[in-house]
N, C-alpha and C positions, 0 to 999 in steps of 0.2 A: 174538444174537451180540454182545458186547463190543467197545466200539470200539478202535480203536488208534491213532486219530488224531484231535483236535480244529481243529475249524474257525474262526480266528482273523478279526475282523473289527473292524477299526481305525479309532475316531471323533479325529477330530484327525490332520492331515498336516503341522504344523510340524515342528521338526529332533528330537525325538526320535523321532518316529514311522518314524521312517530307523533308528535305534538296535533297535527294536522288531521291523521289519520283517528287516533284518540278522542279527536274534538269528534270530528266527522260522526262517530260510533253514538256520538250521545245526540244529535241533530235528527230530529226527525223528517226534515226538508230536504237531508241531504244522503247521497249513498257515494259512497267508494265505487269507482269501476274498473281499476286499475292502476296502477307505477310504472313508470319508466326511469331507468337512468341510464348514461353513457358507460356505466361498468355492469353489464348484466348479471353476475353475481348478485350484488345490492340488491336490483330489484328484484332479482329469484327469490332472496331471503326474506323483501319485507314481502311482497306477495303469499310467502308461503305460510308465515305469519299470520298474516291478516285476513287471510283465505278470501283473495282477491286475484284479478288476472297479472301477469305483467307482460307487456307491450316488448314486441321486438323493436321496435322504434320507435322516435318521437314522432315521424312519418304515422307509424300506422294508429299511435294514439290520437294525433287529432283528423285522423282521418274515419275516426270512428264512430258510425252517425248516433252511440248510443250512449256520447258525451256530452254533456253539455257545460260543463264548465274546465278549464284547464288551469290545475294549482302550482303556478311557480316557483319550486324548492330548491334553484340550482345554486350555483354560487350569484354573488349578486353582479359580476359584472358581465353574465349573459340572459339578466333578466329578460330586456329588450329584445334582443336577438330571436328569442323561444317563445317570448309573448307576442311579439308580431305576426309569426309564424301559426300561431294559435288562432290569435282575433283574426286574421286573414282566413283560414277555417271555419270560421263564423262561431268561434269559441267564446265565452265569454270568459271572465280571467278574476284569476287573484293569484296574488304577487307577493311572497313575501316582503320583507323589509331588506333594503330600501327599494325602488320601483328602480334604478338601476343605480352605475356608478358615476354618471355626469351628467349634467344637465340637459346636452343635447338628445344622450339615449331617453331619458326619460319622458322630453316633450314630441319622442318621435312613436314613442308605445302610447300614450296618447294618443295624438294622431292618430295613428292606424285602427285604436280601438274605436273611434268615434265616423272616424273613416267604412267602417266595418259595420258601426250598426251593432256593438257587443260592448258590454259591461266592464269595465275593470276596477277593480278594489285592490287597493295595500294594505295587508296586515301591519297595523302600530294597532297591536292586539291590546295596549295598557290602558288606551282608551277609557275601557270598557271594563275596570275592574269598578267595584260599586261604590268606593274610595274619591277614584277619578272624578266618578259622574254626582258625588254631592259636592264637591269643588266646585266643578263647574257650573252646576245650577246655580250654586250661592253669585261665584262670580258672576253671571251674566245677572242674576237679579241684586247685583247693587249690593252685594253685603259688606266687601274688604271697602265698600266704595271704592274712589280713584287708586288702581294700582301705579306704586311709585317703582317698585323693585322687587324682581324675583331672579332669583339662584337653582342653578340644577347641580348637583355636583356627583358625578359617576366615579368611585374612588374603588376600581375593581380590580383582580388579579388573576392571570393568566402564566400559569405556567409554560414555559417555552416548549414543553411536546406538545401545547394548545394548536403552537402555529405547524409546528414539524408533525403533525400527522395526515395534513395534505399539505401538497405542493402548492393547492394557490393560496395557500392562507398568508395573511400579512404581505398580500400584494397589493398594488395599486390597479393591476388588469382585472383582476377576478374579486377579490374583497373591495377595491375604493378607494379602501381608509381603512383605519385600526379603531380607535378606545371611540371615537367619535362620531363613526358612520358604524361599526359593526356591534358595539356594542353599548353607544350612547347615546343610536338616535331616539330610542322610546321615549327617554327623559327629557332631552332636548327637544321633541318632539311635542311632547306635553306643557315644557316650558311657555314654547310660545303658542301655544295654544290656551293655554289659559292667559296669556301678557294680551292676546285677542288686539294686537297692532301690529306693522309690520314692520322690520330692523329697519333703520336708517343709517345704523355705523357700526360697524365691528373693528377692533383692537383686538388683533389675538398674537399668540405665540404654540407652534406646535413642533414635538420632535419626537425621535426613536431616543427611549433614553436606556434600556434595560434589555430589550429584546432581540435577536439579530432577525429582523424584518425589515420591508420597503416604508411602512407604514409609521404612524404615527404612534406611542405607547401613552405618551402625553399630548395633553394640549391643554390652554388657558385661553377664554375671549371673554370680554367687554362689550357688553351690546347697548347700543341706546337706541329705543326704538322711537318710531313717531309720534306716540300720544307724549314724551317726554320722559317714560319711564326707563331706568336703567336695570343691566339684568348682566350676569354674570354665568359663564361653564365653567367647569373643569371636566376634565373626561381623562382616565385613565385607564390602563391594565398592569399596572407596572408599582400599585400600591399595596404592598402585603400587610395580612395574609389575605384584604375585601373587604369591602364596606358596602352595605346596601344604600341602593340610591337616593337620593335625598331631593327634595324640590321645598325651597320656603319661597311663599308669596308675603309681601309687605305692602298694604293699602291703607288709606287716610283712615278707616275705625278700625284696623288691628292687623293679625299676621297670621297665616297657616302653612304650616309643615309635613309634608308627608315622608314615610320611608318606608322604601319598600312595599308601595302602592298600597299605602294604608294609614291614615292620618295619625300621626303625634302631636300636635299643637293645634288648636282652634281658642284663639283668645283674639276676641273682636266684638267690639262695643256691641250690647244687646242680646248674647247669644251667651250660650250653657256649654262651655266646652265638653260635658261627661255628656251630652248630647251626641256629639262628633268624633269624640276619640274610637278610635279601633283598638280593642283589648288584643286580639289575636293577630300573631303574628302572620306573614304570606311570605309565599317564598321569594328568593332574591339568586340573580346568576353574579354574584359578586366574587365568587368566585369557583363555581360552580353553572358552566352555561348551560346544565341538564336540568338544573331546579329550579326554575321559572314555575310559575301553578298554568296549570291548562285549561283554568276557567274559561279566565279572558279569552283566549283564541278561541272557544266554545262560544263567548257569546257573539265577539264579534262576524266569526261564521256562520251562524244564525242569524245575524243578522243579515248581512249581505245577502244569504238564501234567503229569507224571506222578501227586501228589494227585488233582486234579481226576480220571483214568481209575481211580482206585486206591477213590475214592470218598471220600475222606481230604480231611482240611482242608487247604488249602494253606498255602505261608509267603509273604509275612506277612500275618497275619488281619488286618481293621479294627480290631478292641482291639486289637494288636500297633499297629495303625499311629496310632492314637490317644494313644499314650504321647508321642512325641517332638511330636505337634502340640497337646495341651495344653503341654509345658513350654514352648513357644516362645509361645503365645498369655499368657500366665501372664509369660513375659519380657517380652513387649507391654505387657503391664496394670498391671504393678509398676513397668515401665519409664515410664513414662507416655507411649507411644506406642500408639494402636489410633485403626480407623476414628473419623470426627468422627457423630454419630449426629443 
């Protein structure tokens, strides 16, 4: 018999795993089966919480035949490690953002999932806000026609107990990256995803300029990609007091602008901009990483559970999630900021 519900089991109980578990509650394809974390406290509390189990180990969680999916909430540069560990379990996986911290981890969780015969999906949960998804219909049907140039710009603020309240934050082992991979792949993410060609050249410059961290607090590139379009970041945490994120697209009959995952601007030959506009404001971790809305992860989790039962590839694949963490490692490397080796 077919199932109709998957069995959801949650490694990592820092604050998005709340985001997750929340989505989770409103999904009817899906159920909580439990938490794990490496400080067992954590997961006693959210367990107790959520009035769900928590796992003496990550051993005995995916050894648990009444799992079927494993949600990777740890920090990001033991995504790989814990996800391989999983899909070798015969787990199927989702990953938060980014799928790891380097290129090779990433195409090796890959691997192993497919190796495995199990699913993987990375949450870029912004996707999926309803904002997102009338951009990109128009784009893909010809409306901006030829896009010439599009801008992401992440101008957000992070008070320094942000990074001083764990140890790995604002490292290059455990975070990656700072304003650019932790807190501005979503946008850049969507960037080139709606430019829908692939970079041919980056020009950047990145630094620590305000924070005492490994990472980057700034950064600026220059992208020109293959169809001959150019396209511009900025990524920051280091901009007070925040700014919600902005994306403007520029194409041969006009221009669209979003903020804050919700259109400001639709002026393009043939179209009713009071058609497109979004009145109501959404929320923004601009300077606040708690107040993101939890839609999005709700739809995109729904979505993937219903792939996943369908037997269907979920969204978004590992090559999917691969594209925005090479350009940002690539802004790193031309920027002349990456790990000291």
């Amino acid at each position: 018999m077919a199932k109709d519900k998957l069995r959801v089991a949650i490694a990592g109980c820092g604050m998005i795993s709340e985001f997750h578990i929340r989505a989770i509650e409103q999904i009817p394809e899906l159920e909580v089966a439990g938490v794990w974390d490496i400080a067992a406290d954590l997961a006693k509390a959210l367990a107790e919480k959520w009035n769900v189990k928590a796992y003496g180990s990550y051993d005995e969680m995916i050894a648990d035949p009444q799992v079927d999916i494993v949600d990777i909430c740890l920090p990001a540069g033991i995504h790989a490690q814990y996800g391989c560990k999983a899909a070798e379990a015969g787990k199927h996986l989702i990953v938060e953002k980014p799928i790891d911290v380097t290129k090779e981890a990433g195409e090796q969780l890959i691997a192993v999932a497919n190796r495995a015969g199990v699913r993987l999906a990375v949450i870029l949960q912004t996707r999926f806000a309803p904002a997102i998804g009338k951009v990109k219909k128009a784009l893909d049907e010809g409306a901006l026609g030829r896009l010439l140039y599009g801008e992401a710009a992440i101008k957000w603020h992070r008070n320094e107990s942000y990074y001083t309240s764990k140890p790995w934050k604002g490292t290059w082992e455990f975070d990656g990256g700072g304003a650019l991979l932790v807190q501005g792949i979503h946008t850049i993410d969507l960037l080139l995803w709606f430019m829908g060609s692939k970079v041919k050249t980056i020009k950047s410059f990145a630094r620590t300029s305000l924070h005492p961290i490994e990472v980057e607090d700034l950064a600026a590139a220059v992208l020109e990609f293959e169809s001959g379009a150019l396209g511009y970041i900025v990524g920051s945490t280091a901009m007070k007091p925040g700014y919600p994120e902005r994306i403007e697209l520029y194409g041969e009959k006009g221009s669209v602008a979003l903020e804050a995952g919700r259109i400001v601007r639709w002026q393009v030959e043939g179209m009713n901009e009071e058609d497109y506009l979004d009145p109501t404001p959404r929320g923004s971790g601009s300077s606040d990483p708690g107040a993101i809305p939890v839609d999005n992860h709700t739809a995109q989790l729904q979505a993937i559970a219903r792939s996943i039962l369908a037997g269907e590839q979920p969204p978004v694949s590992g090559p999917e999630a691969m594209v925005s963490l090479n350009c940002i490692l690539d802004i790193y490397r031309l920027g002349g900021m990456e790990p000291k080796k």
